[in-house]
C-alpha positions as a printed NumPy array, in Angstrom:
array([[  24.606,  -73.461,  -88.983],
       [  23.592,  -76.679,  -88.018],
       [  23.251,  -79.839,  -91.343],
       [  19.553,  -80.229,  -89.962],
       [  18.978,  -76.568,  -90.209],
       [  20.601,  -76.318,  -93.979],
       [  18.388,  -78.753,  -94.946],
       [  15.281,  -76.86 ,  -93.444],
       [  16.397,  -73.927,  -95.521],
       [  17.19 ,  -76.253,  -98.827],
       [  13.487,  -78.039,  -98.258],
       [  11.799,  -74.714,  -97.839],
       [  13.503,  -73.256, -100.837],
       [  12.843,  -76.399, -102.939],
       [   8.859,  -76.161, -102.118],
       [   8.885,  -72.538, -103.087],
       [  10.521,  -73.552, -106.269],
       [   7.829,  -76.12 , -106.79 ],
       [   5.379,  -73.722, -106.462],
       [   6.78 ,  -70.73 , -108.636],
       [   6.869,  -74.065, -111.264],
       [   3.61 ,  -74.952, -110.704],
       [   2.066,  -71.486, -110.931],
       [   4.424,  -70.72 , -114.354],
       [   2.756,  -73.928, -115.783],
       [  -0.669,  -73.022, -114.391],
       [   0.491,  -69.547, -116.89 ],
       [   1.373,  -70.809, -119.853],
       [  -1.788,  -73.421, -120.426],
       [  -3.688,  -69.597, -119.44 ],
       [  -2.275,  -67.936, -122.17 ],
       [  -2.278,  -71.447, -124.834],
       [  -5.971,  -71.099, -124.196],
       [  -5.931,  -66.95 , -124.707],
       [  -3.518,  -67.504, -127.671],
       [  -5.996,  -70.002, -128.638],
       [  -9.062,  -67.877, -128.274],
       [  -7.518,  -65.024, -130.241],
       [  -6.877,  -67.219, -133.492],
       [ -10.572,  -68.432, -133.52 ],
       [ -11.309,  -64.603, -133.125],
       [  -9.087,  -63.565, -136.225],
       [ -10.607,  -66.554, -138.251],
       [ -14.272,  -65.662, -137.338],
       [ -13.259,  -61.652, -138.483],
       [ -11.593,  -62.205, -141.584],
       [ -14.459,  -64.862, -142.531],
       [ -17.146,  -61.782, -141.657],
       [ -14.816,  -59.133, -143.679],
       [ -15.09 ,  -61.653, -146.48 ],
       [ -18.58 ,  -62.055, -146.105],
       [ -19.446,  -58.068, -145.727],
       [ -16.984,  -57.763, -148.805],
       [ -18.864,  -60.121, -150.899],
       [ -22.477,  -58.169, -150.221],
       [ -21.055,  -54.874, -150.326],
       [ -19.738,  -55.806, -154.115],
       [ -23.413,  -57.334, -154.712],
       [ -25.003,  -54.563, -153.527],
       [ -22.695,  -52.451, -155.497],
       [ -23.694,  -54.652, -158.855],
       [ -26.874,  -54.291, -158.47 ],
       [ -26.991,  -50.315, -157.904],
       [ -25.057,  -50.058, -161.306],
       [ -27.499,  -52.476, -162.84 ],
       [ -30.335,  -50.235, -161.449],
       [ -28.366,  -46.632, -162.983],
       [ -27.927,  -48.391, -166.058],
       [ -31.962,  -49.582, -165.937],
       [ -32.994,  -45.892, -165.204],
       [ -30.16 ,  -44.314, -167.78 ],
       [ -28.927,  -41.997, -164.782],
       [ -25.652,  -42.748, -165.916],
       [ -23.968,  -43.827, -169.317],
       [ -23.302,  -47.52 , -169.408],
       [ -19.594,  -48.835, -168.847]])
């Protein structure tokens, strides 16, 4: 094998190296902004599971304070 055609093969090899780089970068900044997309998602739930909590025990409150109004039910 010729030096000329060694360094054919070396160049070729480097590009494709480059590229496989390029496209594992092009990756990672994909799945930053996924990874990133996911946390707001987890925020936004737990902030609606606080919020559904917090009615659920109002609406809760409120049906005892209506039992307790009509004397369905002993008072606590």
């Amino acid at each position: 094998m010729s030096d000329s055609l060694v360094l054919e093969h070396l160049r070729a090899i480097h590009s494709e190296l480059r590229e496989v780089g390029n496209e594992q970068t092009e990756q990672r900044m994909r799945i930053g902004a996924i990874e990133r997309s996911m946390a707001r998602v987890e925020v936004e739930q737990a902030e609606l599971r606080a919020g559904f909590r917090s009615r659920f025990d109002q609406v809760l409150d409120r049906l005892d304070r209506i039992v307790r109004r009509l004397e369905i039910a002993p008072a606590h």
